[in-house]
NUNU-620129 format. One record per atom (N, C-alpha, C): residue in one letter; x, y, z. Coordinates in steps of 0.2 Angstrom, whole numbers, plus 5000, padded with zeros to 4 digits. Example, Ala and Ser with C-alpha at 12.3 -4.5 7.8 and 13.67 -1.06 7.14 Angstrom:
% residues 2
A506649725039;A506249785039;A506649845039;S506449895035;S506849955036;S506450005039;
***
This chain:
% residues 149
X481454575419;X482154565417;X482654595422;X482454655424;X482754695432;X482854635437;X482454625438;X482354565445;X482554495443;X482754475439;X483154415436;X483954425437;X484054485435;X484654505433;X484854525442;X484454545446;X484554595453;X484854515456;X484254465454;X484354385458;X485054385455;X485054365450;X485854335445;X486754365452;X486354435451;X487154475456;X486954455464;X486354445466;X486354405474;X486754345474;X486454305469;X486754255469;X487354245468;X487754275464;X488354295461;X488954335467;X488554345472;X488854385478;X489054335484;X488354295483;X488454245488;X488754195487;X488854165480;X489254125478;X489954145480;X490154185479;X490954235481;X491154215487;X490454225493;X490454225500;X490854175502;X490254105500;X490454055502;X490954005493;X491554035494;X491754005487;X492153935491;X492253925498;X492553875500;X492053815499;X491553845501;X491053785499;X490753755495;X490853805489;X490753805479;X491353745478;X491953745482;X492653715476;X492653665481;X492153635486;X492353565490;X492053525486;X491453495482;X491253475479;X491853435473;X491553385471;X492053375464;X491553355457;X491653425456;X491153465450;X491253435444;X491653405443;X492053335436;X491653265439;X491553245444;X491353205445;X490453205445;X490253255447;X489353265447;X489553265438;X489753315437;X489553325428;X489553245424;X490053205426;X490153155423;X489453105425;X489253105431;X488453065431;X487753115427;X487853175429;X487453205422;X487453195415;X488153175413;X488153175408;X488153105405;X488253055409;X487952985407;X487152985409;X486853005413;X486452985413;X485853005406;X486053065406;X485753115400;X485753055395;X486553035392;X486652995387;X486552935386;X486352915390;X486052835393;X485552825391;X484952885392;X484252885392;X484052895382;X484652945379;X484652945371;X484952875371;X485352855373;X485752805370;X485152735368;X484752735372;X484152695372;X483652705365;X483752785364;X483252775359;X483452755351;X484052765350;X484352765344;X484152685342;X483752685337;X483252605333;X483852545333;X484452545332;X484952495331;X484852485338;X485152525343;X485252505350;X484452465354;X483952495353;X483652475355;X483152415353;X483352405348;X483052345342;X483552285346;X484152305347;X484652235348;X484552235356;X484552285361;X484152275370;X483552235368;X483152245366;X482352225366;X482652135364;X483052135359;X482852075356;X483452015361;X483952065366;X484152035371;X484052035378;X483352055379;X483252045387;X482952025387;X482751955382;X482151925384;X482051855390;X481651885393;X481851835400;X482151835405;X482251825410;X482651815417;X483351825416;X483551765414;X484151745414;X484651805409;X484351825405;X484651885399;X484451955403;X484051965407;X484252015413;X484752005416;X485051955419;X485251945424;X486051965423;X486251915416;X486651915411;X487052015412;X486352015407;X486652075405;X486952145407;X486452135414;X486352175421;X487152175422;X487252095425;X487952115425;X488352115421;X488552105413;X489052115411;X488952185408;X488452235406;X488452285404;X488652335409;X488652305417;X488852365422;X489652365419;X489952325418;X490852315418;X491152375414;X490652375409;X490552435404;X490452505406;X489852505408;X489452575411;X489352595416;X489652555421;X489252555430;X488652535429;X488452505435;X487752465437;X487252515436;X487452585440;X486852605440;X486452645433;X486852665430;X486852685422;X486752625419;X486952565420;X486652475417;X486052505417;X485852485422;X484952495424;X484652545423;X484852615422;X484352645418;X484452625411;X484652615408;X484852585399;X484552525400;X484552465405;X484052405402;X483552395406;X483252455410;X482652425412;X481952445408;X481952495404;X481552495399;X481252445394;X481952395393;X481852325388;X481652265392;X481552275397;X481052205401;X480852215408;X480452165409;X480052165414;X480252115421;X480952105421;X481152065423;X481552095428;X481052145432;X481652205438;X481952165442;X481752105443;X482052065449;X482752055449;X482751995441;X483251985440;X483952035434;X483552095434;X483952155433;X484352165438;X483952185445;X484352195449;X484752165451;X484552095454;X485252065454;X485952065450;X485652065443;X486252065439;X486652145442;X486352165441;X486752275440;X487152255449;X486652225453;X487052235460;X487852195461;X487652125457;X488352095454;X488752135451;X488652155448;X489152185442;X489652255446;X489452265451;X489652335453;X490252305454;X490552235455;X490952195459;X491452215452;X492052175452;X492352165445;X492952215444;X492752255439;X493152315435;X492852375439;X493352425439;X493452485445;X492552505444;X492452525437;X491952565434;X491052495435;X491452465438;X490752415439;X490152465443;X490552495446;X490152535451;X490552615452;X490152665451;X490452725451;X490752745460;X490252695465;X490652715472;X491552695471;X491552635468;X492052615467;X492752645465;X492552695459;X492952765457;X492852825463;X492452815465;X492452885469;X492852865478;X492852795476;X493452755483;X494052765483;X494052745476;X494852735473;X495152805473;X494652855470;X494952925469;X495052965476;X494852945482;X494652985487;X495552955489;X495352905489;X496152875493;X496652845489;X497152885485;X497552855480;X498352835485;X498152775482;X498952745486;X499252705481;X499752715482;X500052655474;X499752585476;X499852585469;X499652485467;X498852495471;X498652525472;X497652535473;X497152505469;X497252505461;X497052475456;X497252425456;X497852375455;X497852315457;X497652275461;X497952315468;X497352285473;X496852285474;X496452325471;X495652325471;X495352265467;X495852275460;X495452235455;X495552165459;X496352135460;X496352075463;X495852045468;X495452085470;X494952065475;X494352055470;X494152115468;X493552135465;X493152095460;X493652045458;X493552015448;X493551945453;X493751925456;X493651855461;X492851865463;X492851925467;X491951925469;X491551935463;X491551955458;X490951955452;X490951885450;X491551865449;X491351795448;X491151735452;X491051755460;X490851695464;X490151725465;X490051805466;X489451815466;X488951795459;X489051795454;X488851785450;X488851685450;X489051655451;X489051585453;X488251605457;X488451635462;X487851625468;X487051645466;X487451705461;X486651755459;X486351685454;X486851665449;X486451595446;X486251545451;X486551515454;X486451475460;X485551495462;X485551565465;X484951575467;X484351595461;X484651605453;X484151605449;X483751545446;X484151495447;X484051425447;X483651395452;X483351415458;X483151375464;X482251425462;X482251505459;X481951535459;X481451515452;
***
C-alpha cells in the first residue's frame, strides 16, 4: 500500500512538472473515442440491435450499404467496429466505412478534428459543400466496382 501510494505522489509530482505537456493534448476529444468505442462494442450486444445487424448484413452489398450509411451516423471507424462482427464481408465493409468517411462532418472523426483545429467562418458549409458531392460519386464508384467484382 506504501509503495502504491509513494508511486501515486512521484507521479503526481511529475505530472506538475510537465503540466504544459498534460494540457496540449485535447483530453474531450481522446475521451469522446473512448467512450464510443466502449459503447459501440455494448451497443452490439443488446438482442434487439443485434438481431436487426445480423439480419441486415447479409451479403456484400448490405456491407457495403451499410458501412457507408451507418458512418454518417457514427464515424467509419466506430461503423466498423459495430458491423464487422455481423458479417464476413470485410472487403466490402471496408469499402463502405472508407466511403462514408466522405459526406457529413462526423463521416469520419479526422474530419472533426480538421474542422476543429482550423475554425474559420462558413468552414462547415464549405466542407459539407464538397464532402456530400464526394460520398455520393464515391459511392457510384464503390458500386461501380462492386458490380465488376
Amino acid at each position: 500500500m506504501r509503495a502504491t501510494l509513494k508511486r501515486l505522489l512521484i507521479w503526481f509530482r511529475e505530472a506538475l512538472r510537465y503540466r504544459r505537456v498534460l494540457c496540449g493534448p485535447d483530453w474531450a476529444l481522446l475521451l469522446v473515442f473512448v467512450l464510443m468505442f466502449v459503447n459501440l462494442g455494448l451497443l452490439g450486444r443488446i438482442p434487439v440491435i443485434a438481431a436487426w445487424a445480423e439480419a441486415a448484413m447479409q451479403g456484400a452489398w448490405a456491407a457495403f450499404a451499410l458501412g457507408a450509411g451507418i458512418s454518417q451516423v457514427m464515424s467509419n471507424v466506430p461503423a466498423t467496429i459495430f458491423l464487422a462482427p455481423f458479417t464476413e464481408e470485410w472487403r466490402a465493409l471496408a469499402w463502405g466505412v472508407n466511403i462514408g468517411g466522405f459526406g457529413l462532418a462526423i463521416g469520419s472523426l479526422a474530419n472533426l478534428i480538421a474542422l476543429r483545429l482550423a475554425p474559420l467562418p462558413g468552414q462547415w458549409r464549405e466542407f459539407h459543400i464538397w464532402s456530400v458531392p464526394m460520398l455520393l460519386a464515391s459511392l457510384l464508384a464503390g458500386a461501380a466496382l462492386m458490380a465488376l467484382i
